[in-house]
Structure formats: structure tokens, C-alpha cells
N, C-alpha and C positions, 0 to 999 in steps of 0.2 A: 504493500500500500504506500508507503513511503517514499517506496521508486517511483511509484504511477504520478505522486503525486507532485514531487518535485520541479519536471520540468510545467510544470502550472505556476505551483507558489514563483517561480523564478521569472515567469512568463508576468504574473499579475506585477509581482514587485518591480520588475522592467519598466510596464506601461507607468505605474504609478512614479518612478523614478524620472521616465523621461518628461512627463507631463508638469510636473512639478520642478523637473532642467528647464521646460519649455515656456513656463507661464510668466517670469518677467519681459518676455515679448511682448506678450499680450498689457501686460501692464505699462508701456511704454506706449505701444499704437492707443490703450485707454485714455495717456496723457495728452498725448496728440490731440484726440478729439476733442478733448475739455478744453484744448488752451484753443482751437481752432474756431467750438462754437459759442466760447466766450466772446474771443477777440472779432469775432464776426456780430457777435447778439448785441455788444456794447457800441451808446451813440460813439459817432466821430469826436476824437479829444476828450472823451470820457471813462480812459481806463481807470480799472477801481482793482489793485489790489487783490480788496478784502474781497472782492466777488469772483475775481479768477481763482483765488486759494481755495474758496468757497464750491465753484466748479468741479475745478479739481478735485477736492478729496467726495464729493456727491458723485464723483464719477467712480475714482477708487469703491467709492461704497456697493454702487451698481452693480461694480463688478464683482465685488466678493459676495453680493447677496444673488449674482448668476451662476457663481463659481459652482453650486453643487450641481445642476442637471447640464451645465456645459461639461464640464468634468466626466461626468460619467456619460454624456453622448459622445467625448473623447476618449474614454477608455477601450474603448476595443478597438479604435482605432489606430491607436498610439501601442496596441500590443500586438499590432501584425507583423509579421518576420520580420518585411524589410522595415529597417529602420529609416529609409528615406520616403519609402512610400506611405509609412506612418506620421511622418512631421509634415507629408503635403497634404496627407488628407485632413488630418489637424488643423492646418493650416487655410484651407477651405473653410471648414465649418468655423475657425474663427473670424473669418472674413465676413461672414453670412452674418453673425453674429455682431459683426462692428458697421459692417453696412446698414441694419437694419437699425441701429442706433443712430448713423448719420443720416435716415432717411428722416426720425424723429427729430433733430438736431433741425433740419433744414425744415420740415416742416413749421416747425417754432418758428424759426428765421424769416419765413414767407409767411403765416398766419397771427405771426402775432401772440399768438395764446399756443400751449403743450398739446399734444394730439393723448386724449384717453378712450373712454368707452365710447366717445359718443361717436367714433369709427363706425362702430357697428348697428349706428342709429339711420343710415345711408348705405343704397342699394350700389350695386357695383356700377351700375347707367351714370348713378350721381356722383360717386367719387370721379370716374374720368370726365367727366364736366367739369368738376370741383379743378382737377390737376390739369385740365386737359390745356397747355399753352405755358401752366406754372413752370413745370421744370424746365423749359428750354431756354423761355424769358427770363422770370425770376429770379435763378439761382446765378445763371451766367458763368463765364470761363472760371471765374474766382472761386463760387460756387462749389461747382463739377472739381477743381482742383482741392481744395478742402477735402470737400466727402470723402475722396479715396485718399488725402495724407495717412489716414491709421494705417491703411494695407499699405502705405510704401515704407511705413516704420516698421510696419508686424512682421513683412516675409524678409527684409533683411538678419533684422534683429532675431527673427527664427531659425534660418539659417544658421548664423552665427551660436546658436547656444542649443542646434542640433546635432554644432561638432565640437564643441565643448564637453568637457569631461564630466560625467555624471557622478553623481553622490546618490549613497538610496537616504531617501527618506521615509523611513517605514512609518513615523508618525503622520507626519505631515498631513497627507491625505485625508484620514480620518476628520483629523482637527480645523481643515480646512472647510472639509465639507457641513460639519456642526457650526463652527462661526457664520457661516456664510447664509445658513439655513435659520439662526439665531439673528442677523442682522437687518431681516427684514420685521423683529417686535422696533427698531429702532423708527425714527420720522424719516417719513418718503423721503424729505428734504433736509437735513441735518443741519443745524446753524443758522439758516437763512432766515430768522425772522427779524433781527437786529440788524439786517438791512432795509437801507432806506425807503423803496418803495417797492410797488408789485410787479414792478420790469426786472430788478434786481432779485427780486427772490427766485420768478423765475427762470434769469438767465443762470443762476447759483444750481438749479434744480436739475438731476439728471432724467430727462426725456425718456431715459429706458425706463428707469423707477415710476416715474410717473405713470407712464402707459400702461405698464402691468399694475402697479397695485388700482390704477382707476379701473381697469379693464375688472380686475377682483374684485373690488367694491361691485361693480355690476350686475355681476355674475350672483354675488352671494347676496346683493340684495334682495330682502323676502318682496313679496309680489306687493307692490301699492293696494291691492284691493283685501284692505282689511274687512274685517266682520261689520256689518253694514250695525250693528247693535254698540260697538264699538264709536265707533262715525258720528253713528247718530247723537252722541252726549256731545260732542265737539260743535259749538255753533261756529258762523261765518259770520262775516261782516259786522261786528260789536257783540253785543250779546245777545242779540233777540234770540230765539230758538228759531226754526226753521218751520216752516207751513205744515211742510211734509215729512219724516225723517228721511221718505225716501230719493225725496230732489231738493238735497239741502242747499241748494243755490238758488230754490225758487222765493221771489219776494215782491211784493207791490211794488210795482215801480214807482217810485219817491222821489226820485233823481230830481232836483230843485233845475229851475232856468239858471242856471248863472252867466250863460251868456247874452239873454235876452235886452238886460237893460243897454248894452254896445251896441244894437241892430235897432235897424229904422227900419220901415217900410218897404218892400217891391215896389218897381214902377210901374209892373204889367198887375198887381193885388196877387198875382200867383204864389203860392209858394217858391222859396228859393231854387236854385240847383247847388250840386253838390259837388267836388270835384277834392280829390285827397290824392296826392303824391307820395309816396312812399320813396325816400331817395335814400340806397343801398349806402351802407355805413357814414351816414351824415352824423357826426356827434359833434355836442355843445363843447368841445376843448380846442377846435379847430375852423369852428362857427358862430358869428354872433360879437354882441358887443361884448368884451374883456374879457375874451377865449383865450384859455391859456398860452394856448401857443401862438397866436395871431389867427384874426379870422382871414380863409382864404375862401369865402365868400363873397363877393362883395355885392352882387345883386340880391341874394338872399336879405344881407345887412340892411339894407337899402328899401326891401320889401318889408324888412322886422320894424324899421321905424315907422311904417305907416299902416299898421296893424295891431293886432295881438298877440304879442311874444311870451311864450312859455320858459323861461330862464333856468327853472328847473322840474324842469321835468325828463319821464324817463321810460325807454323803451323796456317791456317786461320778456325783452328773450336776449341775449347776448348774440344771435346769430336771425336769422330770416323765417327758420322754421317756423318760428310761432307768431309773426307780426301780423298776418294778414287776420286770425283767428281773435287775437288779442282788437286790436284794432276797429275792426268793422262788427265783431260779435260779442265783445267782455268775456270771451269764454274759458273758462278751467285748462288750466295747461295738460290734461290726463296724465299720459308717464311718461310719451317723447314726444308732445306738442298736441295738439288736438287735430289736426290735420293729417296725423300720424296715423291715426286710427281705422284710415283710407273708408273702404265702403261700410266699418262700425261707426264713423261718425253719425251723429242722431239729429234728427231736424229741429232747426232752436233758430230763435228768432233773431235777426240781424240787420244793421243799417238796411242792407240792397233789399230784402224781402218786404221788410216793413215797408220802406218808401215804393216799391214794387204792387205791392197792391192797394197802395194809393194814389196812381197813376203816373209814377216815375219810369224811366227807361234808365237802364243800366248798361255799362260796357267799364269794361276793365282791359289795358292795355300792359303790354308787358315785352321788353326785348326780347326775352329768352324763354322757355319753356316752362310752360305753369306746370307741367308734370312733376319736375321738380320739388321738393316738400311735399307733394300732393298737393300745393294751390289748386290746381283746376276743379279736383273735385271738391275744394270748399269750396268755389265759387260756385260750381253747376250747383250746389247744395244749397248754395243762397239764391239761386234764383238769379244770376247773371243773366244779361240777354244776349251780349255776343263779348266774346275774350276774344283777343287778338292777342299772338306771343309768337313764339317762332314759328310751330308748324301751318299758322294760316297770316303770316304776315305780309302778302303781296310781293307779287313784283315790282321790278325799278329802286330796290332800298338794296345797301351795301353789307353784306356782313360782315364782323370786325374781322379780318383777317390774322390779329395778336391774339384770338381769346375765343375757347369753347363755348363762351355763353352766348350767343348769338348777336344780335344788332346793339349798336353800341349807342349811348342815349341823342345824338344826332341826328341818324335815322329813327330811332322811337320819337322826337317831339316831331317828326315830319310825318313818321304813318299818324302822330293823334291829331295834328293839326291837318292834314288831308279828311279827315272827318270831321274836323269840328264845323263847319259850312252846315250839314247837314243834320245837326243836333238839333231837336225838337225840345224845349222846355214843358215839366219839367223832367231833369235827370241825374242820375248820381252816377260820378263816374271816377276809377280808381287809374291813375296808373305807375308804373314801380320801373326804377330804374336801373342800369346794374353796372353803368363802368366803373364807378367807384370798387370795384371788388378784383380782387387779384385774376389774371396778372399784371394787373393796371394800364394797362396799353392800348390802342387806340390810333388811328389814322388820323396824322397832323398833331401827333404828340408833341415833334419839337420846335412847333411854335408858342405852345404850353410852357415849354420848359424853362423858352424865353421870357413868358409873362410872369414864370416866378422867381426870375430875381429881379425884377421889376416888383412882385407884389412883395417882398422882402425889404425892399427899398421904403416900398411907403408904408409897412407896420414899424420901419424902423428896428431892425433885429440885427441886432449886431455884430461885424465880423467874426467876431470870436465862434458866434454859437450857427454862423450858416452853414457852416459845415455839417452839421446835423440833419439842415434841412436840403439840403442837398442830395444828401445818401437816401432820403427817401422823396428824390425827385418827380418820380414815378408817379407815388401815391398825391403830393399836391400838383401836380400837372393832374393830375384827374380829377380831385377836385373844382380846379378852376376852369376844365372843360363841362361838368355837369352844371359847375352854377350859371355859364355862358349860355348853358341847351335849353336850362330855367328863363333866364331871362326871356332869351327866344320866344320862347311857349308864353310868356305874360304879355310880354308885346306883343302880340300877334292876337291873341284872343281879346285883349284889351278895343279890338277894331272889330267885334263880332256882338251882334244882337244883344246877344244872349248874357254877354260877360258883368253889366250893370246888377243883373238879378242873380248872381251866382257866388257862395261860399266854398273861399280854398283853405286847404290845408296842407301844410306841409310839415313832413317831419322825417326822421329817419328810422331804418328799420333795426340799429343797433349803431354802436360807436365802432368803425374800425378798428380794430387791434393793434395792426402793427405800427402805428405812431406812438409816442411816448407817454406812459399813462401812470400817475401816482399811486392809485389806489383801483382795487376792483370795483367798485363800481363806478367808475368814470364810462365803465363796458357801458352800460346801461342809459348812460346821461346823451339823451339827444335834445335839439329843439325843437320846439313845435312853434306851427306859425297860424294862424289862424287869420285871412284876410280877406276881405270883401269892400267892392264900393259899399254897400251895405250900411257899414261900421261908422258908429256917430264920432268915434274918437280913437286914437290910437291906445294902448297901455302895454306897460312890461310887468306883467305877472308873474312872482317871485315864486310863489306858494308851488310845495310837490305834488304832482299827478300824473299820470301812466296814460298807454296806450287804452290799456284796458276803461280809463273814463271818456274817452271819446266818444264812442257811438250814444252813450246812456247821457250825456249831455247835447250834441248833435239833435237827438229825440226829444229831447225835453224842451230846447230850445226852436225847434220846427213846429212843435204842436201848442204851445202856452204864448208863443210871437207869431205864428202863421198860419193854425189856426188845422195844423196837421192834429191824426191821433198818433198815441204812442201804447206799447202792450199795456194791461193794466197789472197782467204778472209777467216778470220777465226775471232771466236767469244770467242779469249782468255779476261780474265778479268785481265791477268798479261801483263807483257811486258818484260818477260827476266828475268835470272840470272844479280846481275850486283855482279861483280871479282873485283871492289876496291879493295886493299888491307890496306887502310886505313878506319876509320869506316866514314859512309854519308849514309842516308835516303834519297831515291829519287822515291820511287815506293807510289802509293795509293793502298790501297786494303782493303779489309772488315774484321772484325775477328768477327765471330757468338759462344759464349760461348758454346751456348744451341740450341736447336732448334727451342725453344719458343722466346730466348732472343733477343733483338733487337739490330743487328751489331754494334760492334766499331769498328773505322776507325781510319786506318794511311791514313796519308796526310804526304808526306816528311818526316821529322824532328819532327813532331806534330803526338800526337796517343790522341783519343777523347773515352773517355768512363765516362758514368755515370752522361752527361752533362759536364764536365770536364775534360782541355785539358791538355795536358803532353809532355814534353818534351824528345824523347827519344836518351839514349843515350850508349855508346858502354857500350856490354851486356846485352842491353835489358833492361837497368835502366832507369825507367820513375819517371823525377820530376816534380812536378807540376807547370803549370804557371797561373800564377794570367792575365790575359790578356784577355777583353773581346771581342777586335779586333781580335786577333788570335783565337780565341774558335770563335768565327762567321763567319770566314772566312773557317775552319775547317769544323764545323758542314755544313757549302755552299757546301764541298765537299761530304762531307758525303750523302747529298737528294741527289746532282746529282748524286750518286751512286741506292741509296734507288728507285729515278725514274726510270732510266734505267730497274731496276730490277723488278719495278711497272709492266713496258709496257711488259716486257719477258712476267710476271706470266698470263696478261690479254690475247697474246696471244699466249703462249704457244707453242714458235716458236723461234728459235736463228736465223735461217739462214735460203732463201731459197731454199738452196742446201741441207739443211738438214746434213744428216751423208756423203756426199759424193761430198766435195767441188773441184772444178778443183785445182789439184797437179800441179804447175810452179816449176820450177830452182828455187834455192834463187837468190837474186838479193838485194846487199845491198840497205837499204834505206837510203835518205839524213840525214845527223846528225840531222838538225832543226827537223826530224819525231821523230828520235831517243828520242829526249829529252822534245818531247810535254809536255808529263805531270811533268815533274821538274819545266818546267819553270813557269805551274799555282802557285807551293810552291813558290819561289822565292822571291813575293811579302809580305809572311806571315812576314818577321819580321821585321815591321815597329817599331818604338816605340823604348823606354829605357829598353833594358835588357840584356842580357847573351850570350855570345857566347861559351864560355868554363870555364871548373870548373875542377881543378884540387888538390884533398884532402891531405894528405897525414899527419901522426901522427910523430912528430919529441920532444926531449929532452924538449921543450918549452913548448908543448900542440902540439896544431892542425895546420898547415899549410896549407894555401888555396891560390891560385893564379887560380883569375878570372878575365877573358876578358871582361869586358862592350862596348855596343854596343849600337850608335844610330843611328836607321835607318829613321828618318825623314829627312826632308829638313830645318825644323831649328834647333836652338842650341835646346839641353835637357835643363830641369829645374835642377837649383844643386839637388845634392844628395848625402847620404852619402853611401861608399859601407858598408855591415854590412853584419856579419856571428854571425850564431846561431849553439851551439851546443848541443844535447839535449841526454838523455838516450834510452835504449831501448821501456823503459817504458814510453818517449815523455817529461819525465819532462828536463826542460830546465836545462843546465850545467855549460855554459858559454856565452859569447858574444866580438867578436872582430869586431874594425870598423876602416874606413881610414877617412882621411879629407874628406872633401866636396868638389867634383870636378863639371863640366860640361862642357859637350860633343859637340865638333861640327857636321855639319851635316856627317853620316858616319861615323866618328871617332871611333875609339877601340883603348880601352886603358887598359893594363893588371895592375891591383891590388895584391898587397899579404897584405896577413891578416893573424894575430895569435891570438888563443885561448888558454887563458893561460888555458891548464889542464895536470899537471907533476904527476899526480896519475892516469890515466885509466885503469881500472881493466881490465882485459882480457874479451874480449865480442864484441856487437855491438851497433854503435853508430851512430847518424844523423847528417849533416849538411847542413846548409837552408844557400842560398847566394842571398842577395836579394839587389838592389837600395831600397834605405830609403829617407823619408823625413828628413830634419836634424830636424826639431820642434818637430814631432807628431813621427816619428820612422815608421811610416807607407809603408808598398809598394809604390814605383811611376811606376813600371814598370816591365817585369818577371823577376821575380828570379827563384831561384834552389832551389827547398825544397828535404827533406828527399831525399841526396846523404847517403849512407851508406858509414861508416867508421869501418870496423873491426881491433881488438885491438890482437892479438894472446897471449900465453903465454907467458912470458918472452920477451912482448915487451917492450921498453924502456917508 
């Protein structure tokens, strides 16, 4: 037995010996790729260090938490006689193994956001549309040379330490494969949260890790459709209880006018028409007055002054899949968009049907293929009367020649305005645009590219930082070709019958990703425009509201001013426009990144993502609050959303009227309905913390005047107020603090603080306002973290 089995144990201990000669290759070609899709992830003149090192050892990780089934799919490999035909076959599957990491790596690089489960929420028709033009365009020689640097490190470096002299290591293996197996209880992302924002964490973050543990989470999540018994204790929308437990989104439609008292009269007494733009990754950071990055709209800007501007508001899908659902119907996200659910989607009442059977004509136009997401069959489901998109878009139009998705927004404002002659009043009509979406390319791009250092010139952006916006020349050359195709389509109908008596809207169907973005929910942050001759007066409407309030104000607004009806039960998941003109959170609503990904939720004042609560504030700046009372009280919103939405999926049913609920008069409803769901927020902020934070850079350093707030029934414990001020890159800067005070019950009381910093380079900076213990320096209660402070040239 002994003899039999010798030449085995010497055969195993071989492989195992060569394998473990072989795998510093591998860890070399790992390094390559980290330092390739750092140095590629990172703006122009913005290398950071802490976030290459960060890279780096998240890649090391990846790999020893792949090391156990790579390992053993190289074990019998690496134990074939020949020893060279063993280190190439090796050598293949590592390759397999690092390419399919850099296809992740590049995917980031071109989308902007990590590729996880929500792969598998897209048919294989849609990914090569999705890719189809990306890799050739996109990535480019530099690109293409990257992805395969790991192979030209790995089969050297193989080579060489295949004819290197071997040691056995008879532990190794064992110990390697248990660490490795062990290191996936550790964080997907290890370190990265003590970097500055969510572009930095995730260029820190290894793409491989990512993919698999989201692809896991997916897999092992239990099925959304919980026990309908369950569900049914969980209310929506404040606290009412629900009609029915079995269509918990069913509710009197209450929706106030809020936009009524802005609108005058028709000239024809008809009701209005309706016209909504859906414009593919339009977000509020790179549109509008004091867009962070400059706005490279300028006809938009132009239309926002002499209108109604939505300053914060916010699309509730991160990607296209769910806007048209959200949007024209307020409807439940189910589990990968509600449009997902293809022929199980259930007939439920929405802008086009309602207006449809009260004499409206509808048409929905679109460059590329409604098939896509399934649009087309939401819309045949609404009752559309003709869609126009790629497969029946006429002859004589160009198609883009850079890009799978078909007619680029040039030829779309020319097939809608080729029909608008023929519009009969009245009509609603949608249409969605798509050059703004990768691979960003387009015929007569580089007279674009000319206009944007020209439009750089006049936001005034400074040498130092164009570099940046250079490197994604691309992406604003496409934006300042859609806002051009915008204009076009308003002059032009501006000269048509019809255009006096008709309400537009514009907004986007998510914020681009791959531009530079602080915080995650900047994904979500678009503008809305709301304009009509119509409009007694222009305003800028500070207050938060979602796609999902659009149609149920739309409605409210047609039938209480024009004299339209509206459902009398209807199964919106919003509840209205609200027109503050100072900035307050009062709506709940969901925001689904992906299709895979599992919903963040605003609650009031509070947005919840990632297990962690935030506070959000004008602009769409979310800081975070240390607060486990509030993050539980939140999250309590959150299931009784998540159930609601349980009981929909299980039965597959919003309403029993379906698509065709009895149309009443409006008929306002009592303010107490009005404000149901504000007054569930109301209770959230109990405790020591923050009501306002207000930053400002003066002669001294940093200026901050914050409001503390305590909302118990007893005195707070003392505390000191304390402001931190930190770099781009997180390292801390300064620190200012006041005496030690304490609060009575209710009590606010406004602090200023100064951080001596009289040298700030031009850039951006952090500032955290938080109650302190005076012993331990510790939180007692929320603070404001990472408020952004930008410093311009030639600031003082």
C-alpha cells in the first residue's frame, strides 16, 4: 500500500509545491491591475495616495479570498507530468481569471458605478445594446492596453518562477486555502470609509469582490413576497392603515393642487396639453443655477428662469429601468422595477389612460427601442396611441453611427417635430432621449468639443481643474449637444397653434454616473422643470419631491384648475408636488439604484442607505448621522414600504378596478389627510443634535454657525459643540470648539465656531459639526459630517 501510494502523495505534494512556486506571479499581475484601475479611475491631477494603497491591498484581498477555488481548479493542473505544460495551463486559467477582473475594472471606468447583480436583471439583447459601440469607443488604445498589462506581468513573471527552484511547502496550502475562505467574514471593501467621498471609496473597492459578494446577496436573498399577514400590519404612506390589506397602496386620492394657484386660464377654455421629456442622465450637479460642477446647460438654465424649477428634487431609480413606471404611474418598484414584471404587470391607472379617456390623444416618442426595460409594454398597458422608437421610426433620419442605441437626439427632435403640424388638442405626449448615455458619441461631436472650452471659459473654471473636465470631454460635449436639440424642439413649437395651451416638463431619468459625484445620492438628484405660457409667474422650488409625485399632482392640478376628473381611489406611491419655496423634506419614497439592488428610502428629513442614515439637506447634500434611534425609526419606514410592496408582488394586483378606476371632480381633502405622512417624521428627532449648519470660508479660517437641538423631555447631558475640518483626501486640518453648554427640554440654541485655517489652497474641503463629550471628545448625539466646503481661486 505504501508503494501504491507514494508516487500520488509525491504527485499531490508537487502540484501543491509548484503552485504555491507559482502564485507570487499572480500577485504581481494583481498589482498591476490595482495600480492601472486606480490610476485610470482617478480625476486628472488628483492622485490620492491613500486611495491607490487602499486599491491595492482590496485587490490583494480579492485575491486571497479567490485563492481557495482558483487553487484547486489549478490543482490538477499544475500536477500533470509535464511541468511546462502544467505552468501554461495554469497560466491560462489565471489569465481568465485577471481578464475577467479587468473587464469589471473597465466596466466601472465607463459606467461610472461597480457592475453587481443587477447583470442578471438584463436579457443578453440588452447587454449588447448596453456594450454594443462601449468597448471600441470608450475604452480606446489606452484602455485595451491597461486591461491586458496583468497578462504581460503574469506570463513573464510565470515563466521566471516556473524555472526557479522549488521548496515544498507542505503547510502552506492548507493555511492558505482556510485564510482565504475566512476573509470573505471581512468588509467587501476594507478601509474605504474614511475616504472622502463615494468616487473614492469606490475606486478603493475591488470590482471582483464586489461583483461576487452582490451577485451573493442576490442569490441568497429570501423572495420579496412575504406572508401577505405579515404586510399587512406594515402601513404606507404615514400611518393610516390601508383600505384593503390586500392593495395596500390603495387610497382616496387626496393629492392637494399645488400647482394650481401658478396656472391661468387656456385661450381655446380646453383643457391643457401635456408634453414631459424624459432627458437620459440629466442630473442637478451639472445642470441649473449653482450646479456643482458648472451648468453645461445653458438653454435649459434659460428655460429654468422663466418657469418652475425643482432645485431638489429627485429621480427614484438610479438607472432608466424604473422612470417611465415611477413617472407617469407613482407605481411600487416590485423586485426589478415594475416594468420588469413584463406580461405580470396589472392594469392600474396612469397619467396617459386617465387623460385617454377623457378625450386626450397620446404618442410617446423615443430614439431607440422601447423593448428595452420593457417600456413598450408599459406603455401599450397605458393605453398609448402610437410609440414611435427604432423599429417604426421612418425613413430619411440618420442613425448614430458611434452607438447601439439607435437615432441620436437630433434626428429624434426632427421625427417629433415632423409631427407636431399634425397634433390635434387635447394630448399628452412623452418623449425620452438617449445621447447622453455611453458611448457618448454622436455625428459632429467635435464641434461640441469646441463649444466646451468655450462653455468653461464663461462658468469661469479654472486652469488648474480643466483638466478634469477634459478627460470627460465626451460626456459634456453630449450634454451641450442635447441641451442644443432642447432648445431646437422649444423654438420650433413655440410657432405652432397649439404651444400657448400646453404644459412641459422636463427632467431627467437619473444623474449620470460617471462625472464626479460626492455622495450616493447625488445618483438620484435631477431637475425638474415645469413650464408653460400658462404660468402666472416664474419660482424656484427648494422643497424635496420625486418622480413618483408627478402624475398625482399633474391630476390634481388638471381636474381642481381645468375642470378634468381624477381617480377617486388611486394607487399612487407619491402624494404630490410640494412648491415650498424654502428647502423641507416631507414626502417618503423609495430610491432603487439597480434592479437587483435593494431600495433606499427617504423618510422626511432622513435618507437611509447602506444600513446608514443621513441627513438630507438643500441640494441634495446628505450628512451623516451617528443616531441609532433615528436609523430604527427610519429603517420602520423603510419594511413598511418593502411590505406593502411584498403583498403587491404576491398578488399581483394594485386595485380592483384595475386600469379603469371611477373618475370624481376633485374635491379638496382635509389638511390633517394632507399631511398624514409628515407627521409619522415629526417624531424622528428626538435626542441631542443638529438642526442647521451653516459653513462659510472667511479671513480667519472656516466659519460655522450651528443650531443645536434637544428634543427630549429632559435636560441634554453637557456637551461641547466641536467642528472638524478635514482635506479632500479626509486627512484632518483643523478643529474648533465652544464651551460646554446644556440644553433644556426643546431648547435651540445657535453656536459659531472658527477654524483657524488663513492658507486654503483652492479646492474642496469637509466639515463635521458634531455635540462632543467634553472628557472623551466623542459623539453624544447627531452631528453633520462631511458638509462640503469649496475654496475657488483667489479666495481669501
Amino acid at each position: 500500500m505504501r508503494r501504491d501510494n507514494t508516487p500520488v502523495a509525491a504527485a499531490e505534494d508537487s502540484a501543491a509545491s509548484r503552485l504555491i512556486g507559482w502564485l507570487p506571479a499572480l500577485l504581481l499581475a494583481q498589482t498591476a491591475l490595482a495600480l492601472w484601475s486606480a490610476s485610470r479611475a482617478l480625476p486628472a491631477g488628483g492622485w490620492s495616495p491613500a486611495v491607490v494603497a487602499l486599491a491595492v491591498g482590496n485587490q490583494w484581498l480579492f485575491l486571497l479570498r479567490a485563492l481557495p477555488p482558483l487553487l484547486l481548479l489549478s490543482w490538477p493542473l499544475a500536477a500533470l507530468r509535464s511541468a511546462r505544460v502544467g505552468w501554461l495551463a495554469v497560466g491560462a486559467l489565471w489569465s481568465v481569471f485577471l481578464l475577467l477582473q479587468a473587464g469589471l475594472e473597465q466596466y466601472y471606468l465607463l459606467a461610472g458605478t461597480p457592475l453587481g447583480a443587477d447583470l442578471f436583471g438584463y436579457s443578453l439583447a440588452e447587454i449588447r445594446t448596453t456594450l454594443g459601440g462601449t468597448a471600441t469607443h470608450g475604452m480606446g488604445a489606452a484602455g485595451w492596453i491597461g486591461a491586458l498589462l496583468p497578462l504581460a506581468v503574469l506570463w513573464p513573471a510565470l515563466a521566471w518562477r516556473a524555472h526557479a527552484q522549488r521548496r515544498r511547502w507542505s503547510l502552506a496550502m492548507p493555511v492558505l486555502l482556510l485564510v482565504g475562505v475566512a476573509a470573505w467574514w471581512l468588509p467587501v471593501a476594507a478601509g474605504v470609509r474614511g475616504l472622502g467621498n463615494d468616487a473614492e471609496r469606490a475606486i478603493a473597492t475591488s470590482k471582483g469582490a464586489y461583483f461576487v459578494a452582490d451577485s451573493w446577496r442576490w442569490w441568497r436573498a429570501p423572495s420579496a413576497q412575504m406572508p401577505a399577514a405579515a404586510a399587512a400590519r406594515s402601513p404606507v404612506q404615514g400611518d393610516a392603515s390601508p383600505m384593503d390589506p390586500d392593495y395596500p397602496f390603495l387610497r382616496p386620492d387626496a393629492t392637494p393642487d399645488a400647482l394650481g394657484p401658478y396656472f391661468g386660464p387656456t385661450r381655446s377654455g380646453r383643457p391643457p396639453n401635456v408634453v414631459v421629456i424624459v432627458v437620459e442622465g440629466l442630473g442637478r450637479s451639472f445642470s441649473g443655477p449653482d450646479a456643482a460642477l458648472g451648468s453645461f446647460t445653458p438653454f435649459l438654465d434659460e428655460l429654468a428662469g422663466r418657469s418652475l424649477y425643482f432645485d431638489n428634487f429627485m429621480a427614484n431609480q438610479g438607472r432608466t429601468f424604473g422612470v417611465l413606471p415611477a413617472l407617469f404611474g407613482s407605481l411600487p418598484v416590485a423586485e426589478e422595477g415594475f416594468a420588469a414584471l413584463g406580461t405580470k404587470m396589472p392594469a392600474h391607472a396612469g397619467l396617459f389612460n386617465v387623460l385617454h379617456r377623457q378625450g386626450y390623444r397620446s404618442a410617446f416618442y423615443s430614439g431607440t427601442d422601447t423593448g428595452f426595460d420593457n417600456e413598450r409594454a408599459f406603455l401599450q398597458l397605458e393605453g398609448v396611441d402610437d410609440i414611435v422608437d427604432l423599429r417604426n421610426f421612418g425613413p430619411g433620419y440618420q442613425r448614430n453611427p458611434f452607438s447601439e442605441w439607435g437615432y441620436p437626439d437630433r434626428e429624434l427632435v426632427s421625427r417629433v417635430l415632423a409631427d407636431s403640424g399634425r397634433l390635434r388638442a387635447p394630448f399628452v405626449l412623452g418623449i425620452q432621449t438617449i445621447s447622453m448615455h455611453t458611448a457618448y458619441a454622436f455625428p459632429g461631436q467635435a464641434r461640441y468639443k469646441q463649444r466646451l472650452e468655450q462653455r468653461l471659459d464663461e462658468l469661469g473654471i479654472p486652469a488648474a481643474k480643466r483638466a478634469e473636465y477634459r478627460a470627460h470631454a465626451d460626456i459634456y460635449s453630449a450634454i451641450l449637444y442635447t441641451d442644443d436639440e432642447l432648445r431646437r424642439y422649444f423654438d420650433a413649437v413655440a410657432k405652432t397653434p397649439w404651444y400657448a395651451d400646453t404644459i412641459f416638463l422636463v427632467t431627467g431619468d437619473h444623474r449620470l454616473p460617471e462625472l464626479p459625484q460626492d455622495t450616493h445620492i447625488e445618483r438620484y438628484h435631477v431637475p425638474l422643470i415645469v413650464h408653460s405660457p400658462l404660468l402666472r409667474k416664474p419660482a424656484r422650488i427648494r422643497a424635496v419631491s420625486s418622480h413618483a409625485d408627478v402624475t398625482p399632482s399633474l391630476l390634481a392640478l388638471l381636474s381642481n384648475t381645468y375642470g378634468l376628473e381624477r381617480p377617486a381611489l388611486a394607487t399612487w406611491t407619491g402624494s404630490g408636488l410640494d412648491v415650498a419655496e424654502t428647502f423641507r423634506s416631507l414626502h417618503e419614497f423609495p430610491l432603487k439604484q439597480t434592479k437587483t439592488s435593494v431600495p433606499d428610502f427617504v423618510s422626511g428629513r432622513w435618507f437611509l442607505h447602506d444600513n446608514r442614515v443621513y441627513e438630507l439637506q438643500d441640494g441634495i447634500r446628505a450628512s451623516e448621522v451617528d443616531d441609532a434611534r433615528v436609523r430604527a425609526q427610519v429603517e420602520q419606514r423603510q419594511q413598511a414600504y418593502l411590505a406593502a410592496n411584498a403583498v403587491f408582488l404576491r398578488r399581483l394586483a394594485l386595485s380592483p378596478e384595475g386600469g379603469t378606476p371611477k373618475l370624481v371632480a376633485f374635491a379638496a381633502a382635509p389638511a390633517a389627510a394632507q399631511q398624514a405622512a409628515p407627521s409619522a417624521l415629526q417624531a424622528l428627532p428626538a435626542g441631542l443634535g443638529l438642526d442647521d449648519v451653516q459653513v462659510a470660508r472667511s479671513d480667519g479660517g472656516v466659519q460655522v454657525a450651528a443650531t443645536f437641538v434637544n428634543g427630549d423631555a429632559a435636560d441634554s447631558r453637557a456637551f461641547v459643540p466641536l467642528v472638524v475640518l478635514a482635506g479632500e483626501d479626509g486627512k484632518e486640518l483643523g478643529e474648533g470648539y465652544g464651551s460646554s453648554i446644556r440644553l433644556r427640554p426643546d431648547e435651540r440654541r445657535e453656536v459659531r465656531l472658527l477654524v483657524a485655517a488663513q492658507s486654503l489652497q483652492p479646492g474642496r474641503y469637509f466639515v463635521s459639526v458634531l455635540p462632543s463629550d467634553p472628557d472623551t471628545g466623542k459623539p453624544l448625539g447627531r452631528g453633520r459630517y462631511h458638509i462640503a466646503l469649496d475654496v475657488p481661486g483667489g479666495a481669501p
